[in-house]
N, C-alpha and C positions, 0 to 999 in steps of 0.2 A: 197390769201393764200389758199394753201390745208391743209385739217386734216382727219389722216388718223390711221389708226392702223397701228403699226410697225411691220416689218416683220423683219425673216433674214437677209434681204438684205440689210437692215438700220441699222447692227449691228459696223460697223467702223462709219459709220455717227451720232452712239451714243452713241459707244467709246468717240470719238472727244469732244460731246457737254459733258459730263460726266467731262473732264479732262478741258474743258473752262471753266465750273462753279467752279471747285473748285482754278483755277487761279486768277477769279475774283471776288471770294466769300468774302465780308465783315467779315463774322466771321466764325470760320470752324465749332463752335456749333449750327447754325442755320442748318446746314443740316446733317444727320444722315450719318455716312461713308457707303460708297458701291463701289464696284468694279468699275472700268475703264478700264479693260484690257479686250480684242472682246471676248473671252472664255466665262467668267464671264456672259458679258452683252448678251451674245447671250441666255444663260442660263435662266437670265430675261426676255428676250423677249419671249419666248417659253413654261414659266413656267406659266400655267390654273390659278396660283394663280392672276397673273397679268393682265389687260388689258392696252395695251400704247399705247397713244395717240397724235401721231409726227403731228407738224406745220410744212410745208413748202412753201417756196418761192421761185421762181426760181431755185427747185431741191434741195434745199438745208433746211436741217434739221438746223431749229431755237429755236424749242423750242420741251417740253415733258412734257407730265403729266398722270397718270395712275387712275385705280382702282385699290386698293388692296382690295382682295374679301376675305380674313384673316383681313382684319380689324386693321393689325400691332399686332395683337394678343389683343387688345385690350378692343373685348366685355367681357362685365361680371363683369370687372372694373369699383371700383368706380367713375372713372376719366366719363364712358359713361353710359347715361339714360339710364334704366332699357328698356324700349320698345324697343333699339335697339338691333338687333336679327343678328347673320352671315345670314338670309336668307334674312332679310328684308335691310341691310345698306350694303354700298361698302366706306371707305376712300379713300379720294383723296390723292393720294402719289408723293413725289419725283417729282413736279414740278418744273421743270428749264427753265428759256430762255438763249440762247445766249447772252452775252454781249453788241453786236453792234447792236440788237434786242429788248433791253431793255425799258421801257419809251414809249413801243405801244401799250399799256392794252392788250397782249397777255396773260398775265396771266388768265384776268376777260375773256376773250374770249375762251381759253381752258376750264376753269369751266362750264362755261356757255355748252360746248360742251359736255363734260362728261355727263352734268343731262340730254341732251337728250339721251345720251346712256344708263344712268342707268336704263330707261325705257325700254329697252331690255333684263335688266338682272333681272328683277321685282325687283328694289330695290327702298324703299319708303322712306329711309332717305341717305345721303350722310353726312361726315364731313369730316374735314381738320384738321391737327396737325398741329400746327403752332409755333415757339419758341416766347417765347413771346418780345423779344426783335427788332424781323426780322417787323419791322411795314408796311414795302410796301408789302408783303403775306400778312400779319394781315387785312390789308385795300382793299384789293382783295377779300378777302371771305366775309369780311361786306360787300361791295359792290355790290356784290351778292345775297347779302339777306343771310347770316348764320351768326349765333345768338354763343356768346360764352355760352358753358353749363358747362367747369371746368377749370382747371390749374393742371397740373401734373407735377413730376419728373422722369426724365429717364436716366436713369447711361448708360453711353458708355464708355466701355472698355478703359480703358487707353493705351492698346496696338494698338488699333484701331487708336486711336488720334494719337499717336506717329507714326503710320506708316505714317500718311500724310506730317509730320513734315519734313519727307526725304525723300521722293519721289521726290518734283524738283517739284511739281506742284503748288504752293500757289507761291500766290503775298508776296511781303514782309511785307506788310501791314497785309495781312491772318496769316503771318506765328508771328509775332509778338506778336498777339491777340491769339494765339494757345500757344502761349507761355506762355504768361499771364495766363490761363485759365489754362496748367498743374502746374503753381506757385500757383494757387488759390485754388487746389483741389488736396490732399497730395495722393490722391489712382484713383478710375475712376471720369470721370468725371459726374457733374447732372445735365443735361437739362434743362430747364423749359419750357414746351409746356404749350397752349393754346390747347383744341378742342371747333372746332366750327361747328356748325351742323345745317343743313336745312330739311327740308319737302317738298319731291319733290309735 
């Protein structure tokens, strides 16, 4: 396997993985909405806020996972210890594998690969958001050695949610728990994350 920073040129190869995960996604609250369309994604890829991080195998883009060097907007929040500083922490964002990819601790192997890059970007702590329900992420950053420090709520737009509803891209199984989820919650909807955090 190669791991590499994504460029332009892996911008339809993360279109693609973008619109698999949310086909094969268990619940559509485990992962925060974001574009799929190459415009969008390329936007991402090019944006200083981001560092991404593409798995490959024979050419082909398997998996993704990033720095967000904003933190998800997150420092300062009671949800993150006090020590953690935008200078000194980067979050681990938006990790996905491919579906027929799944079940080969690419997850734990992307992480693992990150903390040696955050070392380039002098960052002395890293964490993960994590829905608390989503337990195979949960058990990839324990297994890594990151420690849970809170539990948070994070409202996602209810326009947000409904757009995935109809777009054509959810399993039926996705789409049904999507459904559930706007019956369980009369306005946006509330998250519940996990952060979990390390000392590189």
């Amino acid at each position: 396997m190669e791991f590499r920073q994504l460029t332009e040129k892996d911008v339809k190869s993360f279109s693609l993985l973008i619109q698999n995960m949310y086909k094969n996604l268990e619940n559509l609250e485990w992962f925060s909405p974001m574009p799929y369309d190459e415009e969008n994604v390329k936007a991402m890829i090019i944006n200083p806020r981001f560092f991404i991080l593409g798995v490959f195998e024979n050419g082909e883009l398997c998996a993704v996972s990033s720095f967000d060097f904003k933190c998800g907007k997150l420092i300062g929040q009671s949800c993150m210890p006090p020590y953690c500083t935008l200078e000194n922490t980067a979050e681990i964002g938006f990790t996905m594998v491919k579906s027929n990819y799944k079940g080969r601790g690419i997850m734990k192997q992307l992480i693992k690969q990150l903390e040696m890059h955050a070392t380039h970007f002098n960052k002395e702590y890293l964490f993960g958001k994590v829905n608390v329900d989503n337990l195979a992420s949960y058990k990839s950053f324990i297994r890594c050695e990151y420690s849970e420090f809170s539990r948070y709520n994070k409202t996602v737009g209810r326009a947000d949610f409904e757009k995935f509803l109809s777009s054509g891209l959810l399993s039926s199984a996705t789409l049904a728990k999507a459904k559930e989820s706007l019956k369980r919650n009369e306005g946006d909807i509330v998250v519940k994350y996990a952060i979990l955090i390390k000392k590189l």
